[in-house]
N, C-alpha and C positions, 0 to 999 in steps of 0.2 A: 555176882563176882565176875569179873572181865577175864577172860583166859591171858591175855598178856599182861598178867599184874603180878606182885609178890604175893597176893594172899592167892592168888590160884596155883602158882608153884609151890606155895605151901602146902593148901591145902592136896595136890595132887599127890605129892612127896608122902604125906602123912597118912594119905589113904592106901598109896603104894606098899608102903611098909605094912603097916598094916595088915591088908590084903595079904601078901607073900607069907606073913610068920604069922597065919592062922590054920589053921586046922580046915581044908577047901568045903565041909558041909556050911561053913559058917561066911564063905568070900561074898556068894548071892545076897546073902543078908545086909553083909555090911556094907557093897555096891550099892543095894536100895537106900539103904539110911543114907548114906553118901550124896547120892544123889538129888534127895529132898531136902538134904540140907543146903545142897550148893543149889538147888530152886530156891529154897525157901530166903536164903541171905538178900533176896531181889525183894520179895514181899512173902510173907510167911500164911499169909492167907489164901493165895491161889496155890498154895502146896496142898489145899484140903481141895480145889477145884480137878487138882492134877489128881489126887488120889481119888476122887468120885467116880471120875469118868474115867479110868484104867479099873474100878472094881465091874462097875455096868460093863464094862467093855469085855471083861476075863470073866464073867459070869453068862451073860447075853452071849458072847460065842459058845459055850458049851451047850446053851440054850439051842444057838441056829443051826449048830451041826445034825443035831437030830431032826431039824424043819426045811431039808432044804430043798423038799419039794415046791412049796410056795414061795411068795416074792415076797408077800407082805411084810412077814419078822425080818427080814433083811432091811427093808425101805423104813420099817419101823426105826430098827438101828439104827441106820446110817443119820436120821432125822432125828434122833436123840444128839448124835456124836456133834451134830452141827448147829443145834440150838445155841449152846456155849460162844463159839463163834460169833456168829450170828447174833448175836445179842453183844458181846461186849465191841466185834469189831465194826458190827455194820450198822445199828443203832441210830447211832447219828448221821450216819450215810443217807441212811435210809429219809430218817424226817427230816434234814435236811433239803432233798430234793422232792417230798413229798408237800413240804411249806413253797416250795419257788416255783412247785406248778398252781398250786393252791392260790399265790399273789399274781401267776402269770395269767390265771385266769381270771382274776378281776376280784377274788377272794379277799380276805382280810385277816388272815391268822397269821397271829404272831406267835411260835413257839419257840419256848428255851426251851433250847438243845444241854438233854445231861451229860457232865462230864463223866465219861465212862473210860473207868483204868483199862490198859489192853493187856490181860494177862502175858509175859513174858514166855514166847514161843507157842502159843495157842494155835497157832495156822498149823504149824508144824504135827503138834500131839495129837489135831482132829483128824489130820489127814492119816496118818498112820492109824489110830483107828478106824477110822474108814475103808482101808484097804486090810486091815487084820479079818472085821465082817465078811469082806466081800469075798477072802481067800478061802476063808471057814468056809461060806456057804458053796465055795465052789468046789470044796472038797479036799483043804488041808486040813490037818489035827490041829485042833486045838489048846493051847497051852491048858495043862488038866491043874497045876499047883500055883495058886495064887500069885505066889512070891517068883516064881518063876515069868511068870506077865508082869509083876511090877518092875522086875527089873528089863525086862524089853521096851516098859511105855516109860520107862524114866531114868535110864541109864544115861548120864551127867553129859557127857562128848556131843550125842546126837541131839538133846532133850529141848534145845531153843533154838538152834536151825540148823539143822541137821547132819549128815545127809539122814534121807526120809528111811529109815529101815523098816524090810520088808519082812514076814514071819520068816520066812524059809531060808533069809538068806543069817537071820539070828540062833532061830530055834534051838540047832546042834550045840552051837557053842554055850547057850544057855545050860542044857542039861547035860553039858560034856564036864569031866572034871577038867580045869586049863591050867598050861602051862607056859611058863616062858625061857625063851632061849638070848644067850646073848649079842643072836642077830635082831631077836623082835625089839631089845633095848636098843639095842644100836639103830633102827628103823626107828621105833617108838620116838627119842628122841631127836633124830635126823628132821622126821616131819614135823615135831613141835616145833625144833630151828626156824626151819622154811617158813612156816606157819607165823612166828614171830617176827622173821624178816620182814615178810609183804605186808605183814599188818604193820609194824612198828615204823621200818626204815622207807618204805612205799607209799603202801595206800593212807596212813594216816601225817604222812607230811604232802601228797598230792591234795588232800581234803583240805587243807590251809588257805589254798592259793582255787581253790575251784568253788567252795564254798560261798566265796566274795562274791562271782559274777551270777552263782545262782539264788543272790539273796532278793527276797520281794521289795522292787522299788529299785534295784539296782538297773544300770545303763550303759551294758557293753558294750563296746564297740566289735564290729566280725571278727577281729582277727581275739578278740578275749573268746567271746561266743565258739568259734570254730574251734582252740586249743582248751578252753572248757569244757566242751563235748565231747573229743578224745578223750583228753585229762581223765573224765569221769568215768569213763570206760575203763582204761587203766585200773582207777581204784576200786571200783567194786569188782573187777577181776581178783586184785591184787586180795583186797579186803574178805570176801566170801570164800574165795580160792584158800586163802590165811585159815579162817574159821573150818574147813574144813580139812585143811591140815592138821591143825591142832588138834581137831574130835578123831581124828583119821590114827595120829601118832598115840595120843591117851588112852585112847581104845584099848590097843596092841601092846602097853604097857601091862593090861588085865587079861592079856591071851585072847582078846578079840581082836579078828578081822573085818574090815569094813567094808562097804562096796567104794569106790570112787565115785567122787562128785564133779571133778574137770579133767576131760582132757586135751589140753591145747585150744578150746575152743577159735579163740582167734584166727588159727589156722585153717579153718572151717572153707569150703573153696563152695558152700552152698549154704543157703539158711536149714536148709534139711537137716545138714550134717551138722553147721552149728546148736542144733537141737539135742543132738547125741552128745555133744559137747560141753553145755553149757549145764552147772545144775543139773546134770545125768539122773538122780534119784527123783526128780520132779519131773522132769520130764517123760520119765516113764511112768510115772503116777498120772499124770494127767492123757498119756496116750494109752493107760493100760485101766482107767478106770470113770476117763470123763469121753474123750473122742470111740476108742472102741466100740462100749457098750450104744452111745447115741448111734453109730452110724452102722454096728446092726442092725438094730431096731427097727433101720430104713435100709436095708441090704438090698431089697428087689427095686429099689432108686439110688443105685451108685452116682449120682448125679450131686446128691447131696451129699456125700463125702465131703465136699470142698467148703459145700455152709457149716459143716460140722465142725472142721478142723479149725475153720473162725472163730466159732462160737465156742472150741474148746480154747484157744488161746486168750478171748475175753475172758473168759472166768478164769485163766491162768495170770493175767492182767488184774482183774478185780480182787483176786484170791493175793495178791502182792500190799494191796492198801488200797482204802474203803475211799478211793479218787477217781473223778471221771482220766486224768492223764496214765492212770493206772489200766485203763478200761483201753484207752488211746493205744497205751503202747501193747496191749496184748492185741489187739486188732490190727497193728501194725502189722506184728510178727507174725500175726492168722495171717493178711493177706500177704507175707515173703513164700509163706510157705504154700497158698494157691498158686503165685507165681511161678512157684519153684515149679510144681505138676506141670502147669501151664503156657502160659506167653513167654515165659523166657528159661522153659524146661532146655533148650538149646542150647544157653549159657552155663545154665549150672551140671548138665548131663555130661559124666568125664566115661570113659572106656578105655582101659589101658589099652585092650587086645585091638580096635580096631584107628587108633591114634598111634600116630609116630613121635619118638620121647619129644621132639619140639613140639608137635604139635598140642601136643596133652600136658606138655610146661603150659604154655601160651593160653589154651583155655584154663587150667588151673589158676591162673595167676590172673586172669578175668574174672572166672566166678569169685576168687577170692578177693577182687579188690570189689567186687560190688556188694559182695555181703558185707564185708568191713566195713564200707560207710555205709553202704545200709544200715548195718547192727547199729554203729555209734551214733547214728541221727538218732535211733528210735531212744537213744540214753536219753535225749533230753526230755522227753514224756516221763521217761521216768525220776527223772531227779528234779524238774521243774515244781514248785509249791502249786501253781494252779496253771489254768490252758492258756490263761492269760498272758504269765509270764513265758509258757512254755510257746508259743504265736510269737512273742516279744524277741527271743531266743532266733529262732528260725528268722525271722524277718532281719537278723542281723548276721546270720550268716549268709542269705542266699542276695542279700543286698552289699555283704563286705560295707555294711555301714561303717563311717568312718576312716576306709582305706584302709593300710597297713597299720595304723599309729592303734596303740590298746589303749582304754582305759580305766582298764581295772586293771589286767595282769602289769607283772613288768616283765624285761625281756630276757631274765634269767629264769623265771618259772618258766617263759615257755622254752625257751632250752632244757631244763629239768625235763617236761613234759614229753620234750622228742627223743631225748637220750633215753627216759624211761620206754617210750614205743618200740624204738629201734633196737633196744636191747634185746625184748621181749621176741623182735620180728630175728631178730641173728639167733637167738637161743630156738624157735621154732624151725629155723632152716636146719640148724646144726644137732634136730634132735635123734633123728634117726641115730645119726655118728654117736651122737653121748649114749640113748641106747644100748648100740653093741657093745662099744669100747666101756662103758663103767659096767655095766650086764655082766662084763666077762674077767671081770674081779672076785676074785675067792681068797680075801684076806684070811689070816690065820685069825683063831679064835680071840688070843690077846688084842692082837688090833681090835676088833670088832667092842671087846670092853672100853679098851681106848678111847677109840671113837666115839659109846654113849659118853663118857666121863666130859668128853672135849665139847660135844655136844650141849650137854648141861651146863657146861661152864660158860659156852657163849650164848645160852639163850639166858643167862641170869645179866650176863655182858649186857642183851639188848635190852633188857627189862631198865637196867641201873640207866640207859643212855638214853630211854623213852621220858621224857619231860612231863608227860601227861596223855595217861591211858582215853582213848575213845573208844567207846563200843560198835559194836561191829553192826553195820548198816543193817543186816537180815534180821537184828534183833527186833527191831521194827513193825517186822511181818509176824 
């Protein structure tokens, strides 16, 4: 079920009620069945793969806590947690590119490749296991009741892309009895709004007009190619940022709080910082559990730091989709963030204390313009079908093949396109101000009802004026 649909406003509505006029020993419960049911409406068969690996997962930690002298029951887990993976997503990856060395060598095998379903949010539920393991053995408690773990590995908001929830930042509220207030409503549905805005009015009428030029076989000219590569940045901002609104707002409807998953990235005046930025819950998963641990390992050759931080970005690449452009653009983004250390640590290196406010505008507004096309060039590794068209792409921007004239867009998409940019870049100048000034709002309690009411009414508004529900890019992965 797609969060911007009427059967997920229903079924949210129904769970809500629900939830509130029960007796709270019984909310945990009902969250769980909840949850497996709005898995399960996708295919009702990887509902028993999501329930296998959260029993292994709430049993084998209680298991590791008492073994956390050794490494082995750790590495053991985590190689359980990744088989699942690993088998439905990279299978074909795999023989794939094991037949085209096998022909490149002069070989003869021809394999059919099986079509293997990708369980819906699989990347997602390994990876949170994976880091429940590694926190046990490093010395958090362990969730000790069952039912209390299945609702951390399958609680509905987080459960198919996220953000990536960690034990410690759930744990409390799990075994806390919760409650809600008529600000968390008023927020609750505020962020579902938002959430339905960028997905509904945004990211999925940019998808329309961007789609076209990255289809295989298609022949755009620079200036499609260049406002396709923005474009596309826009919408999986718009689109991912959306999805995480929504899980962020629904949450907080059941008395849970969430960590944030964007802030402002765009605004990012470094690749560094846009890393703090972007997909926050991933990005510390992958610096808190793939770069860290490898680049202790080698701590007496700080040297290697820098092949680490690569090699943790490929496998944040690979880990996106079972594609060599997937592999491209995490090597991308490895080698912004060598640079960043590096050759043009001068660029992106800001110092209020020892910068005069021009002078630290002026560099800000350098680092930030080169990350920015930095970041949006490396979109098209990512959204391109294979390296062929994604080569195809570049060669028609850095050539402005064609001149000015488009052949795919027309010249009110890319109007759409910059209106949507330039809005985005006035809302990040003007954020500090909104900030303070809405920050320092303390409407009276009635308003605050109000507001959810008014709220609700316009997110049924966008649903009724959305023509046709698309699912949300990160579903994907």
């Amino acid at each position: 079920m797609i969060f911007t649909s009427y059967t997920y406003l229903l079924f949210l509505s129904m769970v809500f009620l629900l939830y509130w006029s029960m007796p709270p020993r019984w909310r945990n419960v009902l969250l769980i069945a909840a949850s497996y049911f709005f898995y399960s409406t996708w295919d009702w068969r990887f509902g028993f793969l999501l329930l296998g690996i959260s029993v292994f997962n709430w049993a084998y930690g209680r298991f590791l806590a008492t073994r956390q002298e050794a490494n082995t029951p750790l590495v053991l887990g985590v190689l359980v947690n990744l088989v699942p993976l690993l088998y439905f997503k990279y299978t074909g990856f795999f023989l794939t590119n094991l037949a085209a060395l096998v022909t490149a060598a002069g070989g003869g095998w021809h394999l059919d490749i099986p079509k293997i379903i990708l369980p819906l949010g699989i990347s997602f539920f390994t990876f949170q296991g994976v880091a429940y393991l590694v926190d046990v053995w490093v010395g958090e408690e362990p969730f000790q009741r069952l039912r209390d773990f299945l609702l951390f590995k399958a609680f509905w908001p987080q459960l198919i892309a996220g953000p990536i929830i960690r034990p410690h930042e759930i744990a409390d509220q799990i075994l806390a009895t919760r409650h809600v207030t008529q600000a968390d409503l008023a927020f609750g549905c505020q962020r579902i709004l938002f959430g339905f805005f960028k997905k509904v009015v945004i990211a999925d009428a940019l998808s329309t007009y961007i789609d076209a030029v990255f289809l295989r076989g298609a022949t755009p000219n620079g200036v499609d190619a260049i406002f396709a590569t923005f474009g596309f940045g826009l919408q999986i901002y718009f689109d991912f940022s959306a999805y995480s609104d929504i899980a962020i707002g629904s949450a907080r409807l059941f008395g849970f709080t969430f960590p944030e998953n964007f802030n402002w990235p765009y605004a990012a005046p470094s690749p560094q910082e846009f890393w703090t930025r972007w997909h926050m819950t991933l990005s510390r998963w992958i610096r808190d559990y793939v770069f860290t641990p490898i680049s202790f390992s080698t701590r007496n050759y700080p040297r290697l730091a820098l092949l680490w931080l690569l090699v943790a970005m490929a496998i944040c690449g690979l880990w996106h989709g079972a594609q060599w452009t997937f592999v491209a653009w995490g090597c991308w983004h490895g080698s912004l963030l060598v640079l960043n250390q590096t050759a043009l640590k001068g660029i992106f290196t800001l110092n209020r204390k020892k910068l005069s406010k021009g002078a630290y505008f002026i560099r800000y507004l350098i680092g930030w313009g080169v990350t920015y096309l930095m970041v949006n060039l490396a979109w098209v590794l990512f959204r391109a079908q294979d390296m062929t068209s994604a080569l195809s792409m570049y060669r028609a921007i850095f050539t402005l093949k064609g001149g000015l004239h488009p052949a795919v867009m027309r010249e009110n998409t890319m109007v759409f396109i910059g209106v949507v940019a330039l809005a985005l870049l006035a809302l990040q100048v003007a954020r500090p101000w909104l900030e303070v000034n809405l920050g320092q709002q303390r409407p009276h309690p009635l308003h605050i009802s109000g507001r959810a009411l008014v709220y609700t009414a316009m997110i049924v508004a966008v649903i009724v004026f959305d023509t046709s529900s698309k699912a949300f890019v990160y579903f994907q992965f």
